[in-house]
PDB file as gemmi writes it, atoms N, CA and C in Angstrom:
CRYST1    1.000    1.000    1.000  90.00  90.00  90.00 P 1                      
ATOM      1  N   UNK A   1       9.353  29.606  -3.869  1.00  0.00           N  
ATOM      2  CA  UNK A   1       8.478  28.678  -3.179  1.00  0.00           C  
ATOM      3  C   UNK A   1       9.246  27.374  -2.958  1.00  0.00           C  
ATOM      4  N   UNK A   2       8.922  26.648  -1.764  1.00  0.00           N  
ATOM      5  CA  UNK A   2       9.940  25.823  -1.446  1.00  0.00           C  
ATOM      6  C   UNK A   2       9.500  24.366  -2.086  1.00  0.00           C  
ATOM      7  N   UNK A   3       9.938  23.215  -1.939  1.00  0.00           N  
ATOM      8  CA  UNK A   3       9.451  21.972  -2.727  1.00  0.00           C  
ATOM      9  C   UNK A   3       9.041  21.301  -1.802  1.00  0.00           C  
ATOM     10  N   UNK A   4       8.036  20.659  -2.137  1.00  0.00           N  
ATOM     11  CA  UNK A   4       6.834  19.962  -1.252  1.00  0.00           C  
ATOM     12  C   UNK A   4       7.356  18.525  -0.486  1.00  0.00           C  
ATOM     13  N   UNK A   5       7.574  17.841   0.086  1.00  0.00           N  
ATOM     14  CA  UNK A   5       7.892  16.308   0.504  1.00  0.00           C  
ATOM     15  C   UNK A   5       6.620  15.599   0.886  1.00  0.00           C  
ATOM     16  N   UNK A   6       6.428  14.513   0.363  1.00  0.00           N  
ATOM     17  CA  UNK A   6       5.299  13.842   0.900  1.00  0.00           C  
ATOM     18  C   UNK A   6       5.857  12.985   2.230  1.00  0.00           C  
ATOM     19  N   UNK A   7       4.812  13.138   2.802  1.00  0.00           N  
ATOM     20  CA  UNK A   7       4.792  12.949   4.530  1.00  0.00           C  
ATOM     21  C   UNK A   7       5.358  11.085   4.756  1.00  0.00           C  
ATOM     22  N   UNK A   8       4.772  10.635   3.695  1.00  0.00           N  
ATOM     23  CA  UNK A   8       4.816   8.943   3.567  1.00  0.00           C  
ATOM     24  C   UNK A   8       6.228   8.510   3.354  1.00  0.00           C  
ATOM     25  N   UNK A   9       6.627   9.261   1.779  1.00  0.00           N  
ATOM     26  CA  UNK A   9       8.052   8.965   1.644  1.00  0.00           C  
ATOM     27  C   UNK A   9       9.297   9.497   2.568  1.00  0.00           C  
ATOM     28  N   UNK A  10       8.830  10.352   3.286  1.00  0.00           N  
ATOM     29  CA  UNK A  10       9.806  11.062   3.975  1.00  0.00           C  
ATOM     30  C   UNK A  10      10.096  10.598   5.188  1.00  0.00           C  
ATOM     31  N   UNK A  11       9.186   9.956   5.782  1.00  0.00           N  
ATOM     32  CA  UNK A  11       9.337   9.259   7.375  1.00  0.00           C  
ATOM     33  C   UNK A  11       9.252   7.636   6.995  1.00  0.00           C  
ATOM     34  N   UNK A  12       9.348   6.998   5.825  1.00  0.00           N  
ATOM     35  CA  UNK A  12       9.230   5.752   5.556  1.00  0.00           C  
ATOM     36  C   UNK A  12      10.221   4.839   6.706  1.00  0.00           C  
ATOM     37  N   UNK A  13      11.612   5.355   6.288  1.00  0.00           N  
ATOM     38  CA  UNK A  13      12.701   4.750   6.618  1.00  0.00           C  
ATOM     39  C   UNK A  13      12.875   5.360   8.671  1.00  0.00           C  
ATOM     40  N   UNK A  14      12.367   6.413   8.829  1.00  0.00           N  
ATOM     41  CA  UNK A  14      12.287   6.121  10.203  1.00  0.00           C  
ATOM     42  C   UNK A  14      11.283   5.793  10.427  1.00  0.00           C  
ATOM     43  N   UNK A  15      10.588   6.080  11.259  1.00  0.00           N  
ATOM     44  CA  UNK A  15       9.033   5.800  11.956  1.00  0.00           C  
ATOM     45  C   UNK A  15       7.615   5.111  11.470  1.00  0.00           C  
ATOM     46  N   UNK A  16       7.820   4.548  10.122  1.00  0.00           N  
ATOM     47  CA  UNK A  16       6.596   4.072   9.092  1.00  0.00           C  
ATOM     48  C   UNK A  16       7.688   2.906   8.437  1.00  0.00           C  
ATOM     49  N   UNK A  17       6.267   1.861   8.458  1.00  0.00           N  
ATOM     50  CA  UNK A  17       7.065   0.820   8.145  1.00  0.00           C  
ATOM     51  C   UNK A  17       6.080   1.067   6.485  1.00  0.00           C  
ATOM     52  N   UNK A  18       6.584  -0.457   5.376  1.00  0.00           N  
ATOM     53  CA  UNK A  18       5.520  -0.217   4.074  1.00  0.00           C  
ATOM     54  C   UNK A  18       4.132  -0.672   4.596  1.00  0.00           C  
ATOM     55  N   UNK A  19       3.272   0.015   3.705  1.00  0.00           N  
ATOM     56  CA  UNK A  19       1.963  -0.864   3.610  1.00  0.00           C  
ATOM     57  C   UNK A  19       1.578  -1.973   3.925  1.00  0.00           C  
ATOM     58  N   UNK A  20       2.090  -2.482   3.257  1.00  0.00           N  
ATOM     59  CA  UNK A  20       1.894  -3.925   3.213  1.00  0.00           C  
ATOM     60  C   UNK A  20       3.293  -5.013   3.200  1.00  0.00           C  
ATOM     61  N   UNK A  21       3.360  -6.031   3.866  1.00  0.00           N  
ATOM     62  CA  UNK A  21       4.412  -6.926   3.433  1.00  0.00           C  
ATOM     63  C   UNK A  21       4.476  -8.066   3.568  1.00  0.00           C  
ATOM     64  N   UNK A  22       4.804  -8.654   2.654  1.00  0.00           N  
ATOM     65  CA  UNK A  22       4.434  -9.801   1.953  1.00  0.00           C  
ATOM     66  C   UNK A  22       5.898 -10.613   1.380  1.00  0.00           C  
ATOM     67  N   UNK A  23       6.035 -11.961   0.819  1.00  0.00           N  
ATOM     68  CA  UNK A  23       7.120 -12.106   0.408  1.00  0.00           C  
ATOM     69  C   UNK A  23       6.486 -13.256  -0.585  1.00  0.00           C  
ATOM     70  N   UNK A  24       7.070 -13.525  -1.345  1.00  0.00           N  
ATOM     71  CA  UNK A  24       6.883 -14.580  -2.482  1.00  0.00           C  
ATOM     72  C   UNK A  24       8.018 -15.030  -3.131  1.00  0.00           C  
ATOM     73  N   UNK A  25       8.237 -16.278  -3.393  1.00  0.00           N  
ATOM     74  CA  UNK A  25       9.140 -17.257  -3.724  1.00  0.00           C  
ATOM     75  C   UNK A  25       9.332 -17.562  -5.225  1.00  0.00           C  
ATOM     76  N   UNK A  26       7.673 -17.444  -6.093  1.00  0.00           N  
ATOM     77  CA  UNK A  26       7.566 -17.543  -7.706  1.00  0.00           C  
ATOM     78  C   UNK A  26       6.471 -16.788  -7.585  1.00  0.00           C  
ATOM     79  N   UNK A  27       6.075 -16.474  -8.754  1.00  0.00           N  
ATOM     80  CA  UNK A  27       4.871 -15.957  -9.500  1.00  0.00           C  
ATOM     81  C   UNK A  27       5.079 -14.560  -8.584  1.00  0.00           C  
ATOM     82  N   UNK A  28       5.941 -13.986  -8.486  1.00  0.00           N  
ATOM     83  CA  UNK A  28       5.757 -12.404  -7.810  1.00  0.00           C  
ATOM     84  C   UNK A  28       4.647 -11.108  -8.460  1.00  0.00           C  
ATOM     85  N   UNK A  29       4.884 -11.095  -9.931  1.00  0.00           N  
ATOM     86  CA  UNK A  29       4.217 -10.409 -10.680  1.00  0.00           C  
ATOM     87  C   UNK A  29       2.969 -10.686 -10.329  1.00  0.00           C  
ATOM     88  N   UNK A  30       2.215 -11.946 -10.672  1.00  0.00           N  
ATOM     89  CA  UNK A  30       0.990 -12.181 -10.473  1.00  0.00           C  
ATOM     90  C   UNK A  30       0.405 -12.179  -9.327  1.00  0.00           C  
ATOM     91  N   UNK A  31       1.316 -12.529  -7.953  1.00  0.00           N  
ATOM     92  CA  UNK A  31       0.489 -11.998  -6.933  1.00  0.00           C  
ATOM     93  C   UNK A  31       0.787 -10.675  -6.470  1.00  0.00           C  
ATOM     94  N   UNK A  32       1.618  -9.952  -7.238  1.00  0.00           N  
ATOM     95  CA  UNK A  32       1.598  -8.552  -7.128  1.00  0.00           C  
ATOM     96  C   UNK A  32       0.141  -7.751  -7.818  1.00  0.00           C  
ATOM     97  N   UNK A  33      -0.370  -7.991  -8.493  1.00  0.00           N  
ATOM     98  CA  UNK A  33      -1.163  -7.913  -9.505  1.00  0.00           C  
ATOM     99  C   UNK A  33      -2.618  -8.565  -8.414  1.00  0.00           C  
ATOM    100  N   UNK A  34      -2.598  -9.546  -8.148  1.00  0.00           N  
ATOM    101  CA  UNK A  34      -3.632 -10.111  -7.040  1.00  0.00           C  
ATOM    102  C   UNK A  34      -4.086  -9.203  -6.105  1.00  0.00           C  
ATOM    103  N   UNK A  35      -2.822  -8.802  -5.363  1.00  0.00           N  
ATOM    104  CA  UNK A  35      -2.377  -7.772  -4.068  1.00  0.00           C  
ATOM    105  C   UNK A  35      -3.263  -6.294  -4.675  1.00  0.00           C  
ATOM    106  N   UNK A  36      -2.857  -5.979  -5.717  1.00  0.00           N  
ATOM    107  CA  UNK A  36      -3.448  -4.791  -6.277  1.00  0.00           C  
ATOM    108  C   UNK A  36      -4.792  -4.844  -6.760  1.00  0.00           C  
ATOM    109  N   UNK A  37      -5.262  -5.331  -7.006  1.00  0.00           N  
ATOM    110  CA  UNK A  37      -6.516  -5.807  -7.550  1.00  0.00           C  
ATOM    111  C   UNK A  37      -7.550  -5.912  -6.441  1.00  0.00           C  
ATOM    112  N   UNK A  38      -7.099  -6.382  -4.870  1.00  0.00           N  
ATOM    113  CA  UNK A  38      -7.813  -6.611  -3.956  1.00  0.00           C  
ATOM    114  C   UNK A  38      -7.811  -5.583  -3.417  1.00  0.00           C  
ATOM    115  N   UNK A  39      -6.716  -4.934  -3.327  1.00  0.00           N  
ATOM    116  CA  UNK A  39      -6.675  -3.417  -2.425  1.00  0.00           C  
ATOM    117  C   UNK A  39      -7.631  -2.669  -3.343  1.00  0.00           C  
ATOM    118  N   UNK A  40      -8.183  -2.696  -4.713  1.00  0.00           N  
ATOM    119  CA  UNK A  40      -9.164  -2.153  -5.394  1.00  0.00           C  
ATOM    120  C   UNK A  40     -10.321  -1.938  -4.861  1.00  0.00           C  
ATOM    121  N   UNK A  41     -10.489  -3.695  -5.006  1.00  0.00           N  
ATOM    122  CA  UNK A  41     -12.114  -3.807  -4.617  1.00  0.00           C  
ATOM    123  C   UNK A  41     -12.217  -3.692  -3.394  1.00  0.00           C  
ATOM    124  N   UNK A  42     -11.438  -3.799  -2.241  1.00  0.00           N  
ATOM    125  CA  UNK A  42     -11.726  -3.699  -0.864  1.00  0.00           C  
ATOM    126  C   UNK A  42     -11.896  -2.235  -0.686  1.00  0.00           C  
ATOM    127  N   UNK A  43     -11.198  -0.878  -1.032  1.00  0.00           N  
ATOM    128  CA  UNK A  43     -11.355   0.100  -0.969  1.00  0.00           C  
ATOM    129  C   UNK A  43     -12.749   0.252  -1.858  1.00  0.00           C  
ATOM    130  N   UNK A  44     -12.823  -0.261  -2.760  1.00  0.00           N  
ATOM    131  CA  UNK A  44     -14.313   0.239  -4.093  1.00  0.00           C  
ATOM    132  C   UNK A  44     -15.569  -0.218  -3.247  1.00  0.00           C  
ATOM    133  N   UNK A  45     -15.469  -1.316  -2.870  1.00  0.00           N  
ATOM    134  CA  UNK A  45     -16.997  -1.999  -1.886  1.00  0.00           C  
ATOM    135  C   UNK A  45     -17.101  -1.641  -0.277  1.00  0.00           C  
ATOM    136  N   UNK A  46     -16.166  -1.421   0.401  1.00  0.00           N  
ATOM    137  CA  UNK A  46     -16.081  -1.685   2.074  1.00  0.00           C  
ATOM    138  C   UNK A  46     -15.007  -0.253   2.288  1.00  0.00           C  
ATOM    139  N   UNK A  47     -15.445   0.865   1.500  1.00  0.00           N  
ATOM    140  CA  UNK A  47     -15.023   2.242   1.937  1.00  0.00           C  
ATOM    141  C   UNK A  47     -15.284   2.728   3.095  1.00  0.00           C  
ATOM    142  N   UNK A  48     -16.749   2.419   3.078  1.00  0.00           N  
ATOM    143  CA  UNK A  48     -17.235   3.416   4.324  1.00  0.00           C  
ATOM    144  C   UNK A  48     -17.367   2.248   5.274  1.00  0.00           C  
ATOM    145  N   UNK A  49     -16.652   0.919   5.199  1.00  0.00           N  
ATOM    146  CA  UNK A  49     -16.285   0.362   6.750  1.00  0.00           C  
ATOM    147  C   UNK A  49     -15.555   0.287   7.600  1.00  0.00           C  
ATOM    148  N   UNK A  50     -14.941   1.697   7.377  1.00  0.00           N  
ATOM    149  CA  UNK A  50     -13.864   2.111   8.096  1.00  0.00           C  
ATOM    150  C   UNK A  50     -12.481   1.220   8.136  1.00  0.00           C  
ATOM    151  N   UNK A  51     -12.049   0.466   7.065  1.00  0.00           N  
ATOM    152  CA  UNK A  51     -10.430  -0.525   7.414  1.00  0.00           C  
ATOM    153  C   UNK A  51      -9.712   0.324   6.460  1.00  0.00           C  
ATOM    154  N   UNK A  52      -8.720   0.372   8.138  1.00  0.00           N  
ATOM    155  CA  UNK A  52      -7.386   0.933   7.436  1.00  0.00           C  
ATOM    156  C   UNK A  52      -6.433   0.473   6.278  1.00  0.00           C  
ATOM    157  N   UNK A  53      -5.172   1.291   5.970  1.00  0.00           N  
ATOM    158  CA  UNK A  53      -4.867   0.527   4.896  1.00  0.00           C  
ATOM    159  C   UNK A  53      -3.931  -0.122   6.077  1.00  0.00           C  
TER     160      UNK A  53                                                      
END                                                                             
């Protein structure tokens, strides 16, 4: 059986840019941590309002 590739990592570097991008100067961790935390609740409350990631 052959080994699986996910579709995301595999076309990243051509045709798909990241998720999200962002840049920060200090406190990276913590607004990494911010960043994640919001992509939570925005997916947990406003699922079914259709926004992409």
């Amino acid at each position: 059986m052959g080994q699986k590739v996910h579709p995301y990592g595999f076309r990243l570097g051509f045709n798909k840019t990241w998720i999200s991008n962002w840049y920060a100067r200090k406190d990276y961790s913590s607004q990494l941590v911010e960043d994640i935390s919001l992509r939570k609740y925005i997916f947990k409350t406003l699922s079914h309002a259709g926004i992409s990631r």
